[in-house]
N, C-alpha and C positions, 0 to 999 in steps of 0.2 A: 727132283729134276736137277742134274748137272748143269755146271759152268756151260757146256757145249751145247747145252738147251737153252739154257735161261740167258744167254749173250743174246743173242738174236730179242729177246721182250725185253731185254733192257735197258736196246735201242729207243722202246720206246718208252723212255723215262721212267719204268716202274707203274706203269699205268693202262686198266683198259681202255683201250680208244676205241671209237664208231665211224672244275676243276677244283667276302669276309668281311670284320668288314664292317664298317662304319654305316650308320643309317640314315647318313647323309653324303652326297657325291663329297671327294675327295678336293680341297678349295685346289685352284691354280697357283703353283708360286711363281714369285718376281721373275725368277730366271726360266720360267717357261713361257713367260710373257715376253722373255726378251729373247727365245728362239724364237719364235713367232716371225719377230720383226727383222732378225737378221737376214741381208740379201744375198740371196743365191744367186741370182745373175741379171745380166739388165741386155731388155732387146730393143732398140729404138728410143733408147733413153728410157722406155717403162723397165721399171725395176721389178724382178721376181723374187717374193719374198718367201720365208717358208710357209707362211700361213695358206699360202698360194698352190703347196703341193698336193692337196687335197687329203680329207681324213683316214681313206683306207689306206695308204701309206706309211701315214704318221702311227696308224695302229699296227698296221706292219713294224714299221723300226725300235714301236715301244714296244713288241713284242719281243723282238730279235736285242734289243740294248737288256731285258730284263735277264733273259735266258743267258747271254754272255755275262751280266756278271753274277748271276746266281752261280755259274758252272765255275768261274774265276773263286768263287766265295769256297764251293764247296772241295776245288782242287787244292786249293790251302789247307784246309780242314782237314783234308784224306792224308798229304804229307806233313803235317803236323802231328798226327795220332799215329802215323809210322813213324814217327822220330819218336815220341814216348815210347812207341814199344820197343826200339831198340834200343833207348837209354835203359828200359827196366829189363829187358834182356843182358846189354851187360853190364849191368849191376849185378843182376845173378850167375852171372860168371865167371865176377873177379870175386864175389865171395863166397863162389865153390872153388878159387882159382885152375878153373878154364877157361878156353874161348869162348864166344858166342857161336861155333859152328860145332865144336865137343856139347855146349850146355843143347843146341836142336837135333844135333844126336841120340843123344842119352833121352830126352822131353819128350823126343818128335819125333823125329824119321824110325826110332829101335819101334815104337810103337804102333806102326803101320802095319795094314794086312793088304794084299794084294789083292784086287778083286775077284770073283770066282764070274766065270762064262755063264754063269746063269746069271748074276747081277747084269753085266752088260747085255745080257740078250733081254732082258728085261728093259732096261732101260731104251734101247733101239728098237722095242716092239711097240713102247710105248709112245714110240717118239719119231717112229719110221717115214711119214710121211713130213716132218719136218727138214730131216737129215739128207733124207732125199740119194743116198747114197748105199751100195750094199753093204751089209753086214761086216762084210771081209776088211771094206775100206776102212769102214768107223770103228771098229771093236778098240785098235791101238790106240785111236786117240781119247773114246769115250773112258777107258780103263786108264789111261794118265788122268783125265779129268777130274776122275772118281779117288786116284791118291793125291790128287793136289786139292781139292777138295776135303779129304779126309785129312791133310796135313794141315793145312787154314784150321781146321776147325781143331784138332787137338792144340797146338799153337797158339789162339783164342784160347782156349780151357787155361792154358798154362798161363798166359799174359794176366789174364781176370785175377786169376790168384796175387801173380805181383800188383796191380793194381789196385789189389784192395788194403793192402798196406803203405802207397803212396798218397802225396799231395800232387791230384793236379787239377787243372784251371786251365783254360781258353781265354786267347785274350784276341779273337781272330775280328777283323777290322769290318766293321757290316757297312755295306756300300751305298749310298743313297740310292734305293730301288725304286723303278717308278710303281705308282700305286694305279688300280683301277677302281672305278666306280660298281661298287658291289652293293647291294642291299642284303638284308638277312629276309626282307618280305615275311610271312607267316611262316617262319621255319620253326621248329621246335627249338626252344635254346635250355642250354644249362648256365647258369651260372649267373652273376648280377647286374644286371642291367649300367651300373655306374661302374661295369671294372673296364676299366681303361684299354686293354687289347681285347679287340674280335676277331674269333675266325669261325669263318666262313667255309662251309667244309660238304662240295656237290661230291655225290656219292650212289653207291649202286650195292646194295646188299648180296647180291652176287656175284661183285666182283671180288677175287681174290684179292687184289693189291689193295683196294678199300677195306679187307678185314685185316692186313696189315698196320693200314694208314690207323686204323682207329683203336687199334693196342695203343699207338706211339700217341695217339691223342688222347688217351685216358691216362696217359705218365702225364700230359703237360695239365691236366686236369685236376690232378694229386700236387703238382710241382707248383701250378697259382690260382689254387681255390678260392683268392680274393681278383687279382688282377686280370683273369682270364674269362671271359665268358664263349661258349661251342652254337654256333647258327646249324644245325643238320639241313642240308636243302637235295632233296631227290633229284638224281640224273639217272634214272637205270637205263642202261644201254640196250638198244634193240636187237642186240644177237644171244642177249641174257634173259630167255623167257620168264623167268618166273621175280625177277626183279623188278619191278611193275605192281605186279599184285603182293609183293615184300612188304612195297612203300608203304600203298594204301591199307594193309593190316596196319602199318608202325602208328600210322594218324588215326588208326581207330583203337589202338592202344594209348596212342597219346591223348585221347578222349576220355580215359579214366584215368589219366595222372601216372603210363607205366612206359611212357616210350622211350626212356631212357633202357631201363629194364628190358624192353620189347625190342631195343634196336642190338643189344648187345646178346639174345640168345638169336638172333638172326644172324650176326657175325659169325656165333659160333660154329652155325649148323649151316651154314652156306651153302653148303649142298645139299641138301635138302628142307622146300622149299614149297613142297607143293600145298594145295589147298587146305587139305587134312592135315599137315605139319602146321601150318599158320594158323587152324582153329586149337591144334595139338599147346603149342605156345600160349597162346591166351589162356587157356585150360591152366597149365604150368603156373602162371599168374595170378590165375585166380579172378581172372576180371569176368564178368558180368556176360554171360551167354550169349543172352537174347539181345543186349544194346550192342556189344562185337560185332553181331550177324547182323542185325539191321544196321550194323554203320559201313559194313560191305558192301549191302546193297543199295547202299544211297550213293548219289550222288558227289557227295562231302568230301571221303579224301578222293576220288579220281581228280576233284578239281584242284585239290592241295597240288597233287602230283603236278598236274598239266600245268601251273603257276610254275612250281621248280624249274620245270624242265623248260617252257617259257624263257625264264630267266636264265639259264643254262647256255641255250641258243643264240639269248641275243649274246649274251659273253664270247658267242663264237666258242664255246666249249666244247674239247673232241674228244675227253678222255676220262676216266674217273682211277683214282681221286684226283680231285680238282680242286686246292685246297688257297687262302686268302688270306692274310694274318692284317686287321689294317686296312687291305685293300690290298697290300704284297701279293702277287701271283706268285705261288711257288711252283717253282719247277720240278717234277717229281714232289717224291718224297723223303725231306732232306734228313739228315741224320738229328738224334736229338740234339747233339750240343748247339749245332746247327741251328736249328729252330729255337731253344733258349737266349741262344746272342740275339735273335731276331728279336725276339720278346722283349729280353732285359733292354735293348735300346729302346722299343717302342714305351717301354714303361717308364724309361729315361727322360723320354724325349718330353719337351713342354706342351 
């Protein structure tokens, strides 16, 4: 799917919509005690304090303070990692002595194939009721999209090459974000009970950006197999039929010790999902028939599920992945360097 597709869902953060986490609420600190008491305004000599503007508010603006500076965090991020690529660009082109616009000639643009009319009509059939426009209108811009697209990505190929012969390092400034009250409840967890970051990670086997999310969360899993521990908590979304009956196979997988296992051939196979695919997977596993099949028909995980999704709810949770590092709401799903600063401070932190 093209830039002219995927702009439009990525409005909405990288995420289906309809989001870790300590196993104790988050304590209050000093200086949120002492918003609390600061005065907003005085009528009749009574003073209005903020404590006074009631809590759906306050969740309102911690919502809106987290989102501003997560996007402040990760717009630093994004021009940071274009200034490396421009330093290792020309670097590569003072020591082929050319420009940096001769070196994405020769790398990049000689490289390009212009699209052929069956690509683009392809992609506008697929995509027609989005576009919302004829054929005639879209084709010019869909087929720019398609070499700016293929330019990004050869460009990427060429950069990775330089970059694997440099030093580099983020030194990007992680903002005091506010934390919410998250529990892991009965989720399936990986990792050690005493390691110092949680996250908490609601999710939907059928969503596409979830089988994303959870690559990038099997890097941070390899990255602190001492300090990291993973909460899986079920959100499937109800326009994702078959996400639902995902869940409750994964906790009757997790019933013989394989939902790890069980949750990562469900990523893979996201699309196909149906009944006979979920007993197909177990089978692939090797787990136990007959205790699989009576643990679908008990009652046992639908009630896992409905606990998640429970919890989900009260978080006012609209989207998956919906993801907690701590208690940190992340917005989207942020890049990895991104998510390591997040880590490395909370690992830091006393």
């Amino acid at each position: 799917m093209t830039k002219f597709i995927t702009s439009i869902f990525l409005l909405l953060l990288g995420a289906c919509a309809t989001s870790f986490s300590q196993t104790s609420p988050c304590p209050a600190s000093s200086s949120t005690s002492k918003s609390e008491n600061v005065v907003l305004g005085v009528v009749n000599g009574i003073e209005i304090r903020r404590s006074d503007i009631g809590a759906d508010l306050e969740a309102e603006l911690k919502e809106i303070k987290n989102e501003s500076l997560q996007r402040e965090m990760h717009m630093l991020w994004v021009a940071t990692d274009e200034a490396i690529t421009e330093t290792l660009m020309q670097k590569e082109a003072e020591q082929r002595g050319i420009s940096k616009d001769e070196l994405r000639q020769q790398e990049v643009n000689a490289k390009l194939s212009m699209p052929t009319d069956e690509q683009v009509q392809a992609i506008y059939d697929e995509n027609k009721d989005v576009i919302g426009v004829p054929i005639e209108t879209a084709a010019p811009h869909i087929k720019r999209q398609l070499v700016e697209e293929q330019a990004a990505e050869v460009e990427r190929s060429l950069v990775s090459q330089f970059r694997k012969g440099a030093e580099i390092s983020y030194s990007l400034p992680i903002p005091i974000l506010p934390r919410f009250d998250v529990g892991v409840g009965r989720a399936s967890i990986w990792g050690k009970e005493t390691a110092k970051v949680t996250i908490v990670e609601f999710s939907d086997f059928e969503c596409p950006y979830c089988g994303r999310a959870s690559e990038t969360i099997e890097d941070l899993r390899e990255l602190y197999p001492e300090t990291v521990r993973l909460a899986f908590r079920d959100f499937p979304l109800s326009q994702h039929a078959h996400a639902r009956p995902a869940a409750e196979a994964a906790h009757c997988a997790d019933e013989q010790g394989k939902f790890w296992e069980y949750h990562d051939i469900l990523f893979a196979n996201s699309r196909a999902l149906s009944a006979e695919d979920l007993i197909g997977y177990a089978e692939k596993l090797e787990l136990d028939k007959k205790a699989f099949a009576d643990c679908l028909a008990s009652e046992r995980p639908k009630a896992l599920v409905e606990e998640n999704m429970a919890a989900a709810r009260e978080l006012k949770l609209s989207g998956t992945p919906s993801i907690f590092i701590n208690g940190i709401k992340l917005i989207g799903l942020l890049p990895l360097p991104l998510l390591q600063a997040i880590i490395d401070d909370e690992i830091g932190s006393p």
